[in-house]
Backbone bond lengths (Angstrom), bond angles and torsions (degrees), N, CA, C in turn:
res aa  C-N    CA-C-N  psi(-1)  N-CA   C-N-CA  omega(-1)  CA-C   N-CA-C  phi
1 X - - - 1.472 - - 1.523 109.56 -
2 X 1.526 103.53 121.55 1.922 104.50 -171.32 1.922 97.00 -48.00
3 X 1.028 108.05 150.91 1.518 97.25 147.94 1.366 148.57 -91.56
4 X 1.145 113.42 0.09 1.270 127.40 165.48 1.674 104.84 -56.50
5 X 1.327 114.20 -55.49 1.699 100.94 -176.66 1.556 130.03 -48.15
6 X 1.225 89.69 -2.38 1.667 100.46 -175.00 1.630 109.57 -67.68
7 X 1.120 106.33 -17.22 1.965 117.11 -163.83 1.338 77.47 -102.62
8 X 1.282 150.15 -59.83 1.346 141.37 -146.77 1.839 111.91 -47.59
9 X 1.281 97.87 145.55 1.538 102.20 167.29 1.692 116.22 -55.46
10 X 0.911 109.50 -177.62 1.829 122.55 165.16 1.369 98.13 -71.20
11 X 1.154 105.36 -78.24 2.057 106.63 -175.24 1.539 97.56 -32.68
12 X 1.395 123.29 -84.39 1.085 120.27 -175.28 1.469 124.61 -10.28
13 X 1.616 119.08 -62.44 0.972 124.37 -158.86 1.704 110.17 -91.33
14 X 1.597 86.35 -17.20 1.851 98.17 165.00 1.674 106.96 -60.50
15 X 1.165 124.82 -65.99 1.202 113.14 163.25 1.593 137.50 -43.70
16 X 1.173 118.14 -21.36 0.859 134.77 -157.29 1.605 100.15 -82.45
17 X 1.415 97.21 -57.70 1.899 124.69 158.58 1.776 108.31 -50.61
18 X 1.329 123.32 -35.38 1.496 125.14 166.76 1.706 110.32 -50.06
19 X 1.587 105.88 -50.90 1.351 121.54 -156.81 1.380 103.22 -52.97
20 X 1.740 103.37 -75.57 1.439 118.89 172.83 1.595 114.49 -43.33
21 X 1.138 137.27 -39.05 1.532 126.03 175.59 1.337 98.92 -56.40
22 X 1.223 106.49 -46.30 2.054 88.62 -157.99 1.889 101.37 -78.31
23 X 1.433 107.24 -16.48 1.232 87.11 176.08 1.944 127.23 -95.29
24 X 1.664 88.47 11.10 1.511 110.84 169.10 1.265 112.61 81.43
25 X 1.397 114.02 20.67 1.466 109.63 163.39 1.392 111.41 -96.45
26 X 0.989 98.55 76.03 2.159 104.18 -175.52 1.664 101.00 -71.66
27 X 1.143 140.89 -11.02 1.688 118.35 151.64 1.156 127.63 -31.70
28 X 2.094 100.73 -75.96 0.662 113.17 -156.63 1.789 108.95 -76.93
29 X 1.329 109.58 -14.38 1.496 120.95 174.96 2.013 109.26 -55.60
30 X 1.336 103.47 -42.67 1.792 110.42 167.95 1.299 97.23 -64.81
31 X 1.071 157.89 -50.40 1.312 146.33 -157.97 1.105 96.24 -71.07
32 X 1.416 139.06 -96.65 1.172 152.70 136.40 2.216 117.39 32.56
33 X 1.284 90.75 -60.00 1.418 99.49 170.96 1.578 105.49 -85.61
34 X 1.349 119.63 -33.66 1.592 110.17 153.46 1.285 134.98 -14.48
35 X 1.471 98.51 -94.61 1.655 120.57 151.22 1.326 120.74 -29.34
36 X 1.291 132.62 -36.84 1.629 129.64 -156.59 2.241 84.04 -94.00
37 X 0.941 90.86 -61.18 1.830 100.10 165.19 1.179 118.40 -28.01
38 X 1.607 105.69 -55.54 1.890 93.22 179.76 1.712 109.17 -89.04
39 X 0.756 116.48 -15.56 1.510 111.42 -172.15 1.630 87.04 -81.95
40 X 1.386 147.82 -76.22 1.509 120.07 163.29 1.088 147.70 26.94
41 X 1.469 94.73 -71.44 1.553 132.26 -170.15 1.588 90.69 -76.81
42 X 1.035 91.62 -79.43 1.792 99.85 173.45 1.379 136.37 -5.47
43 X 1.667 103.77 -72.27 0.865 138.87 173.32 1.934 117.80 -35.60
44 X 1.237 101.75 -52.08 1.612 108.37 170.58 1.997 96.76 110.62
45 X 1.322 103.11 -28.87 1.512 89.43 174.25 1.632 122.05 -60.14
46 X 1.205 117.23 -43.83 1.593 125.80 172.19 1.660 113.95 45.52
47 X 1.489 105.07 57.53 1.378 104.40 -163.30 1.591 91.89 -94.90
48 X 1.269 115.48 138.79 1.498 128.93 -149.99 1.557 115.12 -87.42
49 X 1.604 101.36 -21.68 1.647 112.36 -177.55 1.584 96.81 -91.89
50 X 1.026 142.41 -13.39 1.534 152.24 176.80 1.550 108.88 -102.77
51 X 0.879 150.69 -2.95 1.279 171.07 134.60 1.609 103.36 -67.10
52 X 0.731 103.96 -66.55 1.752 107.62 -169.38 1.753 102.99 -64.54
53 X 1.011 108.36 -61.76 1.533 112.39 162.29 1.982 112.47 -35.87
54 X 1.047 109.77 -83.69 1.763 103.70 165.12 1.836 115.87 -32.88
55 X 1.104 121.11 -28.72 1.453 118.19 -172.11 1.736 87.14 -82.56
56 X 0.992 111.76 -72.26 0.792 124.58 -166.30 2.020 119.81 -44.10
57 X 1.419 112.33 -36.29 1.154 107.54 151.01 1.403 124.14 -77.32
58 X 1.440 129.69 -42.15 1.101 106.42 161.28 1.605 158.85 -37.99
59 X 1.798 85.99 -30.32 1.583 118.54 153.39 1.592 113.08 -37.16
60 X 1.479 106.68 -66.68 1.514 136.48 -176.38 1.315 114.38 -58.19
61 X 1.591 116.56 -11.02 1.626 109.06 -173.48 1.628 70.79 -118.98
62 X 1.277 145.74 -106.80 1.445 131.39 175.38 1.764 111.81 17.24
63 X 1.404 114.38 -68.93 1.719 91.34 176.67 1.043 117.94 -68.66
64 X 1.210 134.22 -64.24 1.712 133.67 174.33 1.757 101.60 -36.45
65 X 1.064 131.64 -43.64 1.503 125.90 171.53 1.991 113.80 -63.56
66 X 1.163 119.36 -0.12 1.771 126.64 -169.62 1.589 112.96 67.59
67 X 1.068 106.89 40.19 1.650 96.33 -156.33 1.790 78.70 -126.12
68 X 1.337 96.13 72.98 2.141 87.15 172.22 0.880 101.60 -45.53
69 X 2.043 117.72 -85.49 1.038 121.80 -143.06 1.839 130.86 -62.42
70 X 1.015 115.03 2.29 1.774 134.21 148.32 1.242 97.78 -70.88
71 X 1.192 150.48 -74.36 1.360 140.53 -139.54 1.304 104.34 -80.31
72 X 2.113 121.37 -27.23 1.661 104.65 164.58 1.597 119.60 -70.64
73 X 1.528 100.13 -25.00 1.349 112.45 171.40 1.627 112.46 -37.06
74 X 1.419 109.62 -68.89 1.174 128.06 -176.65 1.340 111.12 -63.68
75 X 1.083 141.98 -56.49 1.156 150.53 -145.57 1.555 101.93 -87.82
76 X 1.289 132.39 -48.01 1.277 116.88 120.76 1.803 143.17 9.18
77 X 1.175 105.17 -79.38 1.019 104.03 166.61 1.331 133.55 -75.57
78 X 1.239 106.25 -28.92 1.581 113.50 156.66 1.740 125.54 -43.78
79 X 1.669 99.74 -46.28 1.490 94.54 178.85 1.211 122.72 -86.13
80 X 1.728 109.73 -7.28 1.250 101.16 166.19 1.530 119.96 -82.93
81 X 1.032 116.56 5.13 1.401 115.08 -170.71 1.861 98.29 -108.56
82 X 1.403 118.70 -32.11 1.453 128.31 171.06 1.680 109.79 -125.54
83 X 0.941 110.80 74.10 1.657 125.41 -173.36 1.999 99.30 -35.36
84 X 1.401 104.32 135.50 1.189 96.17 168.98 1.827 130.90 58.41
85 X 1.201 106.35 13.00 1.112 129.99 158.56 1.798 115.67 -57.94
86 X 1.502 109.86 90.58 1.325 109.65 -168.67 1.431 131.33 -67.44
87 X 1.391 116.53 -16.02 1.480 119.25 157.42 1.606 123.93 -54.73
88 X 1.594 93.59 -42.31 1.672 91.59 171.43 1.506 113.96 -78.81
89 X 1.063 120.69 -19.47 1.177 120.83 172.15 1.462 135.13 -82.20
90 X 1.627 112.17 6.80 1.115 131.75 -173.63 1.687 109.27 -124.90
91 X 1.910 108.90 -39.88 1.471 106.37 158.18 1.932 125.56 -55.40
92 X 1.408 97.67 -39.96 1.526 107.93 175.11 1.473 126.95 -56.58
93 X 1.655 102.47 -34.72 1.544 116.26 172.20 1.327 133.00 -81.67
94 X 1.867 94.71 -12.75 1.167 102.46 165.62 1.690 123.07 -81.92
95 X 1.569 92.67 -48.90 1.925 100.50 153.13 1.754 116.52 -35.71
96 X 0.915 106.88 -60.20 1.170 113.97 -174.59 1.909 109.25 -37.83
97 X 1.348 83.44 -71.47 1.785 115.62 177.43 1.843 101.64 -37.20
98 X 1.099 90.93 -67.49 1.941 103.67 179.30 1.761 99.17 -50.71
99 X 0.845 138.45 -14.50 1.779 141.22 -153.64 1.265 111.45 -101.99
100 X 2.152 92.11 -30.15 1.328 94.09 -159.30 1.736 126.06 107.60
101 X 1.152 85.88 -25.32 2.085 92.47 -161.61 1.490 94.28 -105.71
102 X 1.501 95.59 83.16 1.810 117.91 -173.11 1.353 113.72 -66.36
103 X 1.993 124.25 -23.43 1.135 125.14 -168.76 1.663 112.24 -84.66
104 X 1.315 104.44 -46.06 1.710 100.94 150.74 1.348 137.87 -80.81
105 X 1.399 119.80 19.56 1.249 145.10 142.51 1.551 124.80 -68.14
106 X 1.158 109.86 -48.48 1.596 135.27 -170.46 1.763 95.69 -78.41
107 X 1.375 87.91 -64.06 2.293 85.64 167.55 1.210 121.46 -29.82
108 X 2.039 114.81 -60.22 0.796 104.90 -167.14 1.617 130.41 -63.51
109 X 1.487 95.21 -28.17 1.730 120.10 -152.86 1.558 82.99 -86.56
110 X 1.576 134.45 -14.18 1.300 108.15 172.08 0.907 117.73 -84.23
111 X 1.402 135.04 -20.52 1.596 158.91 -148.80 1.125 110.05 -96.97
112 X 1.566 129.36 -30.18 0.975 125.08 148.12 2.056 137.51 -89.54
113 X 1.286 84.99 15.74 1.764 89.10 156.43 1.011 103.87 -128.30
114 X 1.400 124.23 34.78 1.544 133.19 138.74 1.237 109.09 -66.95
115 X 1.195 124.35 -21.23 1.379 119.34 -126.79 1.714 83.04 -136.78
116 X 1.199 126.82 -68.85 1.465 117.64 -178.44 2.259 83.67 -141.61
117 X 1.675 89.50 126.36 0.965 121.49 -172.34 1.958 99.33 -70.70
118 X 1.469 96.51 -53.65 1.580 94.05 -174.39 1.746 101.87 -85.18
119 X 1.362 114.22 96.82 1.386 112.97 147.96 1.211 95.05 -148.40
120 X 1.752 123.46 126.51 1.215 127.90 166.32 1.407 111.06 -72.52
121 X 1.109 162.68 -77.39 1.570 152.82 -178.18 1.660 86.81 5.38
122 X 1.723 113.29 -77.65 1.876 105.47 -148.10 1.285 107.44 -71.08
123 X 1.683 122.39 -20.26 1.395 122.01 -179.00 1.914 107.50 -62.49
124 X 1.366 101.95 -44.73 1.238 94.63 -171.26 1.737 116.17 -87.24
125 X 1.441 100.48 -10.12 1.987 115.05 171.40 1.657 76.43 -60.56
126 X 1.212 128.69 -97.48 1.399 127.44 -173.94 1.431 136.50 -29.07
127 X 1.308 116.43 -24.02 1.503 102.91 142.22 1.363 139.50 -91.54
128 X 1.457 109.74 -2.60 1.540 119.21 159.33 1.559 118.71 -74.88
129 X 1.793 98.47 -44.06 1.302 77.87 178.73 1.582 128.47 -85.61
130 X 1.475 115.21 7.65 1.767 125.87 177.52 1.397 95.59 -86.60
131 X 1.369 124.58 -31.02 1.511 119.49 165.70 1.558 125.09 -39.72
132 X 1.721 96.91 -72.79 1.545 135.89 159.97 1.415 99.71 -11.96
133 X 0.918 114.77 -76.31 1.940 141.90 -138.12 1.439 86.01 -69.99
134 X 1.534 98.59 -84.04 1.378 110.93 -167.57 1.942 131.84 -36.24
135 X 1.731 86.64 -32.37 1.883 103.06 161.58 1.562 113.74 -75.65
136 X 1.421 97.12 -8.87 1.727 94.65 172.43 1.326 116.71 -100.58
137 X 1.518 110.35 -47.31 1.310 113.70 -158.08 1.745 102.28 -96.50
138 X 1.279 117.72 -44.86 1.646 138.29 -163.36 1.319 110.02 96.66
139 X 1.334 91.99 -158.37 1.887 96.81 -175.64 1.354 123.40 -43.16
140 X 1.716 127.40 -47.89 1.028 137.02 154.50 1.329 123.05 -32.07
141 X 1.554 128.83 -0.89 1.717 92.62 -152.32 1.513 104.59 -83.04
142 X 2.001 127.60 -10.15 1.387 99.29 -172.96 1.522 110.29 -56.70
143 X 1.218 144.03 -28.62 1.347 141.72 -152.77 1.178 106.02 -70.77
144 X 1.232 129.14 -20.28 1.450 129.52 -159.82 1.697 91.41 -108.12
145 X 0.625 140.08 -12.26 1.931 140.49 162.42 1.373 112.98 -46.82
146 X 1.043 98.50 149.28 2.201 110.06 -179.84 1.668 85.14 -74.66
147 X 1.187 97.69 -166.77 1.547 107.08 -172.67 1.323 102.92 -108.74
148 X 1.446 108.71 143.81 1.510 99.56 -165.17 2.171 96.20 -108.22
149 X 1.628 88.43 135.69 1.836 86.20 -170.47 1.292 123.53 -74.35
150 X 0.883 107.18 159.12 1.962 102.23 -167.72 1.992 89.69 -95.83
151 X 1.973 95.80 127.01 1.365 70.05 164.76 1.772 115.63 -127.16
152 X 1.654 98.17 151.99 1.704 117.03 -160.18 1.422 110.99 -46.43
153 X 0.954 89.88 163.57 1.487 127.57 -152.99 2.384 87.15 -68.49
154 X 1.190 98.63 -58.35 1.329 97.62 160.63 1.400 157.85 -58.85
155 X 0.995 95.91 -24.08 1.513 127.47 169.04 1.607 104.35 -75.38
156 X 0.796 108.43 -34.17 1.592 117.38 -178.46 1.704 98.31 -77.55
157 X 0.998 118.45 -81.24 1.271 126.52 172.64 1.760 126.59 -17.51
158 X 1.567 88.84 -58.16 1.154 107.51 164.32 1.578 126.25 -39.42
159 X 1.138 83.02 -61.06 1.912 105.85 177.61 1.704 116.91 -61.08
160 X 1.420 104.61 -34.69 1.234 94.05 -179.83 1.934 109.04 -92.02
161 X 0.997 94.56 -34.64 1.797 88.20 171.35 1.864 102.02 -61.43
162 X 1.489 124.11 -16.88 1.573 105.30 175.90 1.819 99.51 -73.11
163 X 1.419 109.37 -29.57 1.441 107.15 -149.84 1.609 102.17 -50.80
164 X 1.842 90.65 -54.74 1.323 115.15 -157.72 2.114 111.05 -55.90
165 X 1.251 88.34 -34.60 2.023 107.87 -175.74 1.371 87.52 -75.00
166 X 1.647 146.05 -21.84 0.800 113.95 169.48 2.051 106.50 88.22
167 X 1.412 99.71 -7.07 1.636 93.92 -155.29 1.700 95.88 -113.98
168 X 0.732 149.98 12.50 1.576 160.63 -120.66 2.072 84.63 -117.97
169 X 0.819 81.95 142.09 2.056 101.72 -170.94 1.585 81.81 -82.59
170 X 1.616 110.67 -57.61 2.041 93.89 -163.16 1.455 117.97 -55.08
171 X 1.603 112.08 -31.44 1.391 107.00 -173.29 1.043 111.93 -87.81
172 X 1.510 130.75 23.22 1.490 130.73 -177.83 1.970 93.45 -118.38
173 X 0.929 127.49 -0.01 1.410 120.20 172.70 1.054 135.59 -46.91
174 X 1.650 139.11 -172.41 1.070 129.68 148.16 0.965 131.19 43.75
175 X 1.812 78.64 -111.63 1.400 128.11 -159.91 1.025 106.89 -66.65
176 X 1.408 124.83 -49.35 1.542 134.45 -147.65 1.662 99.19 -136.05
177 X 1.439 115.26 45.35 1.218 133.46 156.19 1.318 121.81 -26.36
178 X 1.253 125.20 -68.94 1.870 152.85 -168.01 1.271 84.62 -82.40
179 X 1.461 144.76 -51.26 1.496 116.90 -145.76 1.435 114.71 -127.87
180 X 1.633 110.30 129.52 1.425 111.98 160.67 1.431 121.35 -51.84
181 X 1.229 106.68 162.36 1.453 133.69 175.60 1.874 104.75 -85.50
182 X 1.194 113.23 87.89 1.535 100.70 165.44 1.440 143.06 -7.34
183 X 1.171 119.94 148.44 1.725 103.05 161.76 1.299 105.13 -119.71
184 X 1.392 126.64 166.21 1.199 132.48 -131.46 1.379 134.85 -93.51
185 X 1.720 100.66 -5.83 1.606 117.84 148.64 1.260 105.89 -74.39
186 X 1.653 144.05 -22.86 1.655 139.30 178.90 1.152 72.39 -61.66
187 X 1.143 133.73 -106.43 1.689 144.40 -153.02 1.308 131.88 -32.09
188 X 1.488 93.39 -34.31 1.718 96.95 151.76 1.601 129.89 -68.30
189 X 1.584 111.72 -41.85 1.251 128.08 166.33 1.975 99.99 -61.28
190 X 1.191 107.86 -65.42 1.879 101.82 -171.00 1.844 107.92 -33.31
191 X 1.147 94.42 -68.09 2.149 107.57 -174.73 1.001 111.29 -39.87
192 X 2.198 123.39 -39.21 1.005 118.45 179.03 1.674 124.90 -66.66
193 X 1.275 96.26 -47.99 1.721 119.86 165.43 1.898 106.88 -39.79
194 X 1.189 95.66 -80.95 1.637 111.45 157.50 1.570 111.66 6.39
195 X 1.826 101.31 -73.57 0.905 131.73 -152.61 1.790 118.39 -65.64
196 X 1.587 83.79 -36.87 1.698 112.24 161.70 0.986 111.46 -34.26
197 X 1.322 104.45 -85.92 1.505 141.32 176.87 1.316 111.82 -10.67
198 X 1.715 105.85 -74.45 1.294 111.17 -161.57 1.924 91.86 -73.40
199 X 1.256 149.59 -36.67 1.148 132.42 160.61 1.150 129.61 -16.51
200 X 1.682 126.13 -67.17 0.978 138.97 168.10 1.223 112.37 -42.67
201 X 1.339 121.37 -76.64 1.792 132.59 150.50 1.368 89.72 20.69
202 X 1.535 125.31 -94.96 1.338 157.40 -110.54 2.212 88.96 -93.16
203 X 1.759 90.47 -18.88 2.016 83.19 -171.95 1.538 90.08 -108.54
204 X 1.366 133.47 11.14 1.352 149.35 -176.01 1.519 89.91 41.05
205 X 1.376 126.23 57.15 1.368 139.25 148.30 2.273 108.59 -97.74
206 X 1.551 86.25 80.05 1.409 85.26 -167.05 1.582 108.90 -108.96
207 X 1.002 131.28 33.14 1.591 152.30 130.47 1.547 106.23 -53.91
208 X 1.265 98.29 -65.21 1.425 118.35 -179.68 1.544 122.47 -36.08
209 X 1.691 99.94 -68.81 1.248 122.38 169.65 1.202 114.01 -58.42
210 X 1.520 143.24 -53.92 1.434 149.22 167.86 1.820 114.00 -39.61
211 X 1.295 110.77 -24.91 1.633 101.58 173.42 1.715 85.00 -107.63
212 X 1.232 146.29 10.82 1.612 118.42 161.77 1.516 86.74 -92.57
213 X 0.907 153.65 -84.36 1.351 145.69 -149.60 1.230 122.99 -39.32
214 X 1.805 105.78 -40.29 1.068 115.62 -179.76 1.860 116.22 -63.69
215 X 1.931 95.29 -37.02 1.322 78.10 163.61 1.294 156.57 -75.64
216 X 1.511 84.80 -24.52 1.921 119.24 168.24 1.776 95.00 -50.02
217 X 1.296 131.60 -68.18 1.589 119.86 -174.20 1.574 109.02 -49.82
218 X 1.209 123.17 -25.98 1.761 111.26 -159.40 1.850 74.05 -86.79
219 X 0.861 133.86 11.83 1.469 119.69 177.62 1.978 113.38 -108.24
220 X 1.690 93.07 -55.10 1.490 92.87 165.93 1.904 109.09 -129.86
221 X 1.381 112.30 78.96 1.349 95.42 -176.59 1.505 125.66 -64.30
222 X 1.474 118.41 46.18 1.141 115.88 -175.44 1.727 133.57 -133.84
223 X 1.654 65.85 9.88 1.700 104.91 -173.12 2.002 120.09 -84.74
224 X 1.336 107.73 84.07 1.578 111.73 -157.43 1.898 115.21 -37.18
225 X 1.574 84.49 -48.96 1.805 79.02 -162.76 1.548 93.35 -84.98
226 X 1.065 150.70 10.77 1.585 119.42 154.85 1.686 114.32 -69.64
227 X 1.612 114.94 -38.15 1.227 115.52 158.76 1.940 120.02 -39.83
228 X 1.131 86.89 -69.72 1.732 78.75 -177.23 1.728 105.61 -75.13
229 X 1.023 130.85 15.82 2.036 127.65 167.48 1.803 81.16 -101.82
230 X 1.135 117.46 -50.71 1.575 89.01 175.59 1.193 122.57 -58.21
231 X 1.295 134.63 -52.34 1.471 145.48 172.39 1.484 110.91 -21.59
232 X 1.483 96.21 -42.24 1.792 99.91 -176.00 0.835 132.87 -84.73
233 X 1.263 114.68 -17.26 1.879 144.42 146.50 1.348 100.35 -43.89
234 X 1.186 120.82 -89.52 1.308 127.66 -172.18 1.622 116.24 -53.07
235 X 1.184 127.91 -19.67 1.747 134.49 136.44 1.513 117.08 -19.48
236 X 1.823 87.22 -79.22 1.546 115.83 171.38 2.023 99.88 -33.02
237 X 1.652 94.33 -89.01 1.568 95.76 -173.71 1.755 119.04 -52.60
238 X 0.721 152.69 -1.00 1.647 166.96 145.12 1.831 70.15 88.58
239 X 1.600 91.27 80.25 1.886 79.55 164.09 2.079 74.17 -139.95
240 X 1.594 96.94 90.09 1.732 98.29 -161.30 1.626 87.52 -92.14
241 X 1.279 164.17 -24.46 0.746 143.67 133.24 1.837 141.09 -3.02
242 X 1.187 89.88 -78.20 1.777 121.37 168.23 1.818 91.58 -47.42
243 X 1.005 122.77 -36.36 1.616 129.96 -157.74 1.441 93.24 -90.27
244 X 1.292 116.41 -75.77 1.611 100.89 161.34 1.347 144.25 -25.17
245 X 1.244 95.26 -48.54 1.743 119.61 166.04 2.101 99.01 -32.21
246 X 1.783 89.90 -73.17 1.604 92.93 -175.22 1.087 139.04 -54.70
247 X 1.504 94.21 -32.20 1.543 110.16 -179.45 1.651 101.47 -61.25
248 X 0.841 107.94 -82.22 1.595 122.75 163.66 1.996 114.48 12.81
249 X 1.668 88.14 -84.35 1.519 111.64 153.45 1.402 118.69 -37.32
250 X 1.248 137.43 -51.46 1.030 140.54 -155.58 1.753 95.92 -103.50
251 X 1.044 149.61 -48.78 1.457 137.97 134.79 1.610 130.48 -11.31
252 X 1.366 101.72 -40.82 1.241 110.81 159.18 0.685 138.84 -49.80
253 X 1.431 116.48 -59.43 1.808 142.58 165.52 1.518 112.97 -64.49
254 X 1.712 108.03 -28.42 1.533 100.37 -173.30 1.584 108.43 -143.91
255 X 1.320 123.65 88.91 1.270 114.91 -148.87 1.666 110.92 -78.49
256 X 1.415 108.47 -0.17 1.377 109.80 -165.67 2.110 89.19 -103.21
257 X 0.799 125.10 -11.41 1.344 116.09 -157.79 1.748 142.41 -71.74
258 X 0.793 117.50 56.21 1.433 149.32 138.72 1.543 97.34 67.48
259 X 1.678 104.31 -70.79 1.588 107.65 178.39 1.526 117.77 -56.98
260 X 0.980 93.18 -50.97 1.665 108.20 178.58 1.472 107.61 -40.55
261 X 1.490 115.98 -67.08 1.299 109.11 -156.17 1.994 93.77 -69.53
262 X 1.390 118.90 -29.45 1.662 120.18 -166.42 1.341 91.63 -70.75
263 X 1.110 140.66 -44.44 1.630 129.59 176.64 1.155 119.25 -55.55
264 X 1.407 103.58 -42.69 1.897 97.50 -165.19 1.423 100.01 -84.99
265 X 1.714 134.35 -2.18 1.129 134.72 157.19 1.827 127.91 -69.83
266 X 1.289 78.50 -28.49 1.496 99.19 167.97 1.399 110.70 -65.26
267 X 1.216 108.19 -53.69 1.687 107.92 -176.01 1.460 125.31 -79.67
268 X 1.438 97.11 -18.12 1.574 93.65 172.29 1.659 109.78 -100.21
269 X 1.336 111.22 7.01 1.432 103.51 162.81 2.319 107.28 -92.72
270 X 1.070 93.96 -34.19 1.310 76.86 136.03 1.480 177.89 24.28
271 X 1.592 88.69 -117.61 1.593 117.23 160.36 1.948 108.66 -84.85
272 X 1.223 106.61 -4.99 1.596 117.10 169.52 1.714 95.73 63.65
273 X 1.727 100.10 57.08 1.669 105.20 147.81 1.101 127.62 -115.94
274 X 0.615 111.94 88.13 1.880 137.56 -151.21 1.806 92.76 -66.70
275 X 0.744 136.29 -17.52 1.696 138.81 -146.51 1.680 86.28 -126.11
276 X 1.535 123.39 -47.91 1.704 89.39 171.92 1.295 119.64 -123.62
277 X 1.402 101.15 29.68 1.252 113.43 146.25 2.020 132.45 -62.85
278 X 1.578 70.03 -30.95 1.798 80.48 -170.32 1.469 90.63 -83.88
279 X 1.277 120.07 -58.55 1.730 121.36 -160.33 1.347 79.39 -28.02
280 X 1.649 128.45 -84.69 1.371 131.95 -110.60 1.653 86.99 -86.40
281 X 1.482 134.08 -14.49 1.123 120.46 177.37 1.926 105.30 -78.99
282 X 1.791 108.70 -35.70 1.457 89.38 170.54 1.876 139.21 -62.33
283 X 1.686 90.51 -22.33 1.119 106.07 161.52 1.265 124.25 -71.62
284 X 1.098 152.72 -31.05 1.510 155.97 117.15 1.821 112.23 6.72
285 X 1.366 108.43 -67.89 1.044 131.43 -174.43 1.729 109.45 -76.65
286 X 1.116 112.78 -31.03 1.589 114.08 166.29 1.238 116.69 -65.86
287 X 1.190 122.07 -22.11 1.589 124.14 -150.08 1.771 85.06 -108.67
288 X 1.558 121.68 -48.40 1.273 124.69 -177.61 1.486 96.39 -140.36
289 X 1.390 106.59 109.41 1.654 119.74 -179.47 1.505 101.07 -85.35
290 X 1.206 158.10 10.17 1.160 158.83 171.61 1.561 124.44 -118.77
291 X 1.882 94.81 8.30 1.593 92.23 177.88 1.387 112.56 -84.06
292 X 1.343 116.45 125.71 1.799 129.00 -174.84 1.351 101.67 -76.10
293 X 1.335 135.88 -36.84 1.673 126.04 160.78 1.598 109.76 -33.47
294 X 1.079 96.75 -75.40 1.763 117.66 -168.83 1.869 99.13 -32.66
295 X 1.431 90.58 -70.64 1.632 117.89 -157.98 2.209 96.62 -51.92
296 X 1.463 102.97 -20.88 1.810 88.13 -159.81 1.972 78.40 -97.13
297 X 1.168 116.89 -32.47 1.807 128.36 -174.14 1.638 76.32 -46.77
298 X 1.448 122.43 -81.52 1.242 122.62 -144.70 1.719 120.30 -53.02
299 X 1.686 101.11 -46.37 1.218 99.45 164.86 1.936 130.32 -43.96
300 X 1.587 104.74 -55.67 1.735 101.04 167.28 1.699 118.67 -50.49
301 X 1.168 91.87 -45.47 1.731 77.32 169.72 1.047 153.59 -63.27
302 X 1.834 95.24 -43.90 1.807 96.51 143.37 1.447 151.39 -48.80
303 X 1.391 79.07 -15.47 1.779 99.84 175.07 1.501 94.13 -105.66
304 X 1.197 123.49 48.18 1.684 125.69 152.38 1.458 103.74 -98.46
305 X 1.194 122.79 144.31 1.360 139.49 130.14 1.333 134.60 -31.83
C-alpha cells in the first residue's frame, strides 16, 4: 500500500477504491475501501448513506474477488445501515447464488423488483433461481422460502425521486460510477429507441439497429440489455471489438449476466483469444451449467490453436 494514501481523506480513497475496481484489481480495491471505512468511522461524521455505499462497494470488489461470504458479510451491513438499498441487495444474491443457498438468493432477487421492477440481473436471478429450487425441492419449493419483506411504500418513493434528481449516492457507485440514473421521460424516450432497435434486429438490418440503441443509451446509459442487443449487432458487423466494448459495460452493471459474458466470448474467439474466451464461456456455464450454447462454443475453442 503506497504511503501517501495514508493522509488521504475517505472520499479520496473512496475513489481511489473506484479506480482499482474498474481496473480489476479487486484486492487491492478491499484494502483501499478498508481504509476509506475506518477513517469514516473515525471521523465522528458516520453518515449512514456514505457508509452504506462503501460497504456496499466493498461487497462488489469481495464478489468479483470469490470471496462470497465477505460480500454477504458486507452487504449486510450496508442494508442495515441504508435499508433496501438494491445494489446490495442484488450483490448479496449473487453471493448467495455462487454459495449455492438459492432460497436467500431468490429473497433477495425478489426484493429488489419490489423496488425497481425494470432491472434485468434480478428478473433473470429469479428465473434461475425458480429453476434451481424447483430441481431441488419440486412443486412445493415456494413454501420452504424465508419470508420475503414487503418493501414500504416510502422507500420506494424515495428511490424514485433519487432516480429522477439524478443525485442518489446508490446510483453513483461502483459500478455505475460515470453514469446517472435517468429521469423518466429519458426512459420513456430510451425503451422507445430500444424498441427500434430490436425491430431492425428482427430485419437483420443491424447498422440500422446499432445507431437506435446507440441512441436509446445517450438517453438512459444505464439500461443493461440494450448494451448487450448492441453487442450482437456488432457480432453481426464483425466490429468484435466495439462488442467487447459492451459486453464489458454491461458486466459492469451486471456481473452475473449470461449474454454479456457469451458475446464477449464470441468476440474474443474471434479476435483468436482463446484464454478469455474460455474464462467468460466458463463463466457462462457457472452461472447456468446446462447451457448447450455455451457447452458446444466451448468445445470449438478448445480446439483452437
Amino acid at each position: 500500500m503506497p504511503q501517501k494514501r495514508r493522509s488521504q481523506s475517505w472520499t479520496e480513497l473512496k475513489q481511489a477504491g473506484n479506480e482499482c475496481f474498474r481496473a480489476g484489481q479487486y484486492g487491492e480495491a478491499v484494502n483501499i475501501y478498508s481504509q476509506s471505512i475506518q477513517l469514516l468511522e473515525k471521523s465522528g461524521q458516520k453518515n449512514k448513506e456514505d457508509l452504506g455505499i462503501l460497504y456496499s462497494n466493498r461487497a462488489a470488489s469481495y464478489l468479483k474477488d470469490g470471496n462470497c461470504s465477505e460480500c454477504i458479510k458486507d452487504c449486510t451491513t450496508s442494508l442495515e445501515l441504508v435499508p433496501f438499498g438494491f445494489k446490495a441487495l442484488l450483490r448479496r444474491a449473487s453471493a448467495y447464488e455462487a454459495l449455492e443457498r438459492y432460497r436467500q438468493a431468490y429473497v433477495d432477487y425478489k426484493t429488489v423488483l419490489q423496488i425497481d421492477w425494470n432491472i434485468p440481473a434480478a428478473h433473470d436471478g429469479v428465473n434461475r433461481m425458480t429453476k434451481a429450487l424447483t430441481d431441488i425441492d419440486g412443486p412445493s419449493w415456494r413454501e420452504k422460502l424465508p419470508p420475503i419483506p414487503t418493501v414500504p411504500m416510502s422507500v420506494k418513493e424515495t428511490l424514485a425521486q433519487a432516480a429522477s434528481s439524478a443525485s442518489s449516492p446508490q446510483q453513483n457507485s461502483v459500478i455505475d460510477n460515470k453514469k446517472k440514473a435517468p429521469g423518466p421521460e429519458a426512459v420513456k424516450k430510451a425503451k422507445a429507441l430500444k424498441e427500434e432497435g430490436n425491430a431492425f434486429v428482427k430485419k437483420s438490418e443491424h447498422k440500422k439497429a446499432v445507431e437506435k440503441y446507440t441512441q436509446s443509451l445517450s438517453q438512459d446509459p444505464t439500461e443493461v440489455t440494450t448494451y448487450t442487443n448492441r453487442a450482437l449487432c456488432y457480432l453481426s458487423l464483425k466490429m468484435y471489438k466495439e462488442a467487447i466494448s459492451d459486453c464489458n459495460e454491461a458486466l459492469r452493471m451486471d456481473s452475473a449476466n449470461i449474454k454479456a459474458f457469451y458475446r464477449r466470448a464470441q468476440a474474443n474467439k474471434e479476435l483468436k483469444n482463446k484464454k478469455s474466451s474460455i474464462e467468460d464461456l466458463n463463466s457462462v456455464l457457472k452461472i447456468e451449467p446446462g447451457n448447450m450454447a455455451a457447452q458446444k462454443l466451448l468445445q470449438e475453442v478448445q480446439k483452437m490453436k
